[in-house]
Residue, then its C-alpha position, 0 to 999 in steps of 0.5 A: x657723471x663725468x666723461x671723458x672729455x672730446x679729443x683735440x683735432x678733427x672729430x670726423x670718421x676719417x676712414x682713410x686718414x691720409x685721404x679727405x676725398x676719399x674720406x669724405x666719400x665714405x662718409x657719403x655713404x654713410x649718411x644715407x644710412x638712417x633713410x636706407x641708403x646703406x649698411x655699415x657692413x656692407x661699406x665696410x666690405x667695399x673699405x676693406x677692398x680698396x685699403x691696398x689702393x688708396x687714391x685709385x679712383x678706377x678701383x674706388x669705381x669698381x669696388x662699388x659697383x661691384x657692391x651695388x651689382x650683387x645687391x641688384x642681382x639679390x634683389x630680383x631674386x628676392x622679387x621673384x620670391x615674392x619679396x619684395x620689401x627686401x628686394x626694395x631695401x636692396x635696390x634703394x643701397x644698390x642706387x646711393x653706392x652706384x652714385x658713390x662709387x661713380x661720382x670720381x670717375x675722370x673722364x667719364x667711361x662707357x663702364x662708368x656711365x654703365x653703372x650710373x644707370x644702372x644705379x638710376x635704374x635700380x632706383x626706378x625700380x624701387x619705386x615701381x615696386x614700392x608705392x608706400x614709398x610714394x616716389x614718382x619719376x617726372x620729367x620737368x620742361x625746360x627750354x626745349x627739353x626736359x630735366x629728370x626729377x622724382x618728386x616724394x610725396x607727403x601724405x596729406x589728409x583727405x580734404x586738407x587741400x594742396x600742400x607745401x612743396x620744397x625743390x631740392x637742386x643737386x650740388x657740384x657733384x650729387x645726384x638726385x638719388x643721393x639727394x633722396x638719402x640726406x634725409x627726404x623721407x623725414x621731411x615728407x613725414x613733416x608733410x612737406x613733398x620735395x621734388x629732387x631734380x637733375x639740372x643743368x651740370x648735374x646727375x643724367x642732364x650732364x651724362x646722358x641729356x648734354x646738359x651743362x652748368x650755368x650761373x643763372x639757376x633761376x632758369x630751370x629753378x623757375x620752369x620746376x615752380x611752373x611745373x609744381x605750381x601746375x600740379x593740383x597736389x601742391x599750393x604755389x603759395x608754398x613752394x620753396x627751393x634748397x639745395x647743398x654745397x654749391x648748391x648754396x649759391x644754387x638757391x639763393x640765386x634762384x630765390x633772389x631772381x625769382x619772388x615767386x619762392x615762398x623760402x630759401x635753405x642754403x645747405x652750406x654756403x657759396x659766396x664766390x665761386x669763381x675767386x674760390x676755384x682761381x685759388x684752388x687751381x693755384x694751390x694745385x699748381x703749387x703741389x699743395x693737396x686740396x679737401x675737394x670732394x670730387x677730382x679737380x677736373x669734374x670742373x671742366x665736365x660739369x661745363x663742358x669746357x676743355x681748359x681751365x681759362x674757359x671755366x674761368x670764364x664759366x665762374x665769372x657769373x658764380x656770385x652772389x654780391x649783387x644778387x642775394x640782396x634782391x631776396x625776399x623769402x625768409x632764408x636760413x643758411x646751414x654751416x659747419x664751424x669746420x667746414x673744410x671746404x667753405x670758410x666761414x667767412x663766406x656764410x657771414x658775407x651771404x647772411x649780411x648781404x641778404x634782403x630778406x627780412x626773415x634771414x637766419x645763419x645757424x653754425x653747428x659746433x665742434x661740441x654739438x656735431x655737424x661741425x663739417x661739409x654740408x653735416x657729413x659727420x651727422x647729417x640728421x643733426x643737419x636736416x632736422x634743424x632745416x625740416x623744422x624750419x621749413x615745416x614752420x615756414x611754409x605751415x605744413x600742419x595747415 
């Protein structure tokens, strides 16, 4: 049977054409869908609100948090009716589009931080309510103050003994509620737990713990294996670390400095970030439109700086040359052929450059899908090829 054959040109869901952030923002949201984290309808209502404003971000805000505040208002209701698997679904959407809608607010506003709590509370309160979903909120210790995790637990049979556990870091602009949504529960299905965790830059340590971004992830990478590797639930022998978009300089860097990791998964890579972002302040400078996920200036929140040239001087430790070599875990990096905001000529330097002997470089294809940033346009295609691995590299049948 023949088909028609794809079309030239991107193959991605571009909702607003002439927009990438705001695109690709959709298609967050969108991606959550196969694990609870959004209805279409319900994405669509928010689209359809913001087609006569395109670029607003305050109105990109309020359109979400409008979404995200009805189904919390709904779910109560439905709690308090005794309904609680509904009410549960409804506060799980209600948390991803809080963190969607929240992530291109520049600068950060009293309402906005309003609503990114409300959208952790709205989470918090899924848990509490659903044990089946084995979620646990934990606070890690980290150099005289703590980092918010929430660990999801693989259930394991009876007299099994510890198990394998993955860290799973924010990128640039994520959150540890969104991480929960880029496929977790089917990596805990595989009987591999995962501790989702704020750190440094990232999620409630940046808005509500003063926590900025630095270079030397192995810092609260390594207090979280501390912390794993006490629990009696999980075997410090198999506790490996991922991590997303910057977060594909994020774990390697941990891993490489610290051999305690049983794996590593760079979920897109992250070569240089410091030369990548002088070239986009000078394409900006230029006029030129950038495919930034998040507003230029989320760089300078994320360190707390307040010019460009001391961010420069944040980035100058943002590489891998030089570090990625020291690495011994088994390694496998995640890219899209058309990834618009990584080349690929950055995943090919970090294959090469790693120590490990077990090193792997998997690039999905325009033809096979998961051709874009981090998977966006099928992020199952994406993690079903990264649990598999991890399910394999850390034996978590044993």
């Amino acid at each position: 049977m023949s088909v028609p054959p794809l079309p030239e040109g991107d193959l991605a869901w571009n909702y607003f054409p002439d927009n990438y952030r705001w695109s690709h923002g959709m298609l967050i949201a969108l991606g959550g869908a196969p694990w609870g984290g959004a209805e279409i309808g319900e994405v669509h209502r928010v689209g359809l609100r913001l087609q006569s404003c395109v670029g607003d971000d305050l109105a990109w805000f309020r359109a979400w948090a409008h979404e995200a505040d009805r189904l919390i208002e709904d779910a109560r209701d439905k709690c308090a009716k005794g309904r609680t698997h509904t009410a549960v679904a409804q506060l799980l959407r209600a948390a991803h589009y809080h963190h969607v809608g929240e992530r291109f607010m520049q600068p950060k506003t009293d309402e906005s931080q309003a609503a990114y709590a409300r959208g952790v509370e709205a989470f918090r309160e899924a848990a509490r309510l659903a044990p089946w979903l084995h979620l646990e909120h934990v606070e890690v210790p980290y150099e005289g103050t703590h980092l918010p995790g929430v660990i999801v637990h693989a259930r394991r049979d009876p007299g099994s003994g510890p198990g394998p556990v993955m860290l799973f870091l924010d990128g640039f602009d994520v959150t540890k509620e969104i991480q929960y949504f880029r496929g977790i529960p089917d990596l805990v299905a595989r009987g591999v737990s995962c501790l989702l965790l704020d750190g440094p830059g990232n999620g409630e340590a940046i808005r509500f713990r003063n926590l900025p971004l630095h270079h030397e992830t192995e810092r609260h990478a390594g207090a979280a294996w501390d912390f794993l590797a006490g629990r009696p639930e999980f075997d410090p022998r198999r506790i490996g670390i991922m991590a997303l978009s910057l977060g594909g300089y994020y774990a390697p860097r941990a891993a490489s400095m610290d051999p305690r990791f049983a794996c590593c998964i760079s979920w897109g890579p992250e070569w240089d970030y410091h030369t990548k972002w002088q070239q986009r302040l000078a394409r900006i400078e230029r006029g030129e439109i950038l495919s930034l996920s998040v507003p230029w200036h989320h760089l300078l929140w994320v360190f707390g700086v307040q010019t460009k040239e001391e961010a420069f001087r944040k980035l100058e430790g943002f590489k891998l040359d030089g570090v990625i070599q020291k690495m011994r875990c088994p390694y496998l990096l995640v890219h899209g052929e058309g990834d618009q905001q990584a080349p690929l000529e950055h995943a090919q330097k970090m294959i090469a450059a790693c120590g490990s002997t077990r090193k792997e470089l998997k690039i999905f294809s325009r033809e096979e899908g998961g051709y874009h940033h981090c998977q966006i346009d099928n992020v199952s295609l994406g993690t079903a090829y990264m649990w598999d691995w991890v399910s394999d590299v850390l034996d978590a049948g044993r």
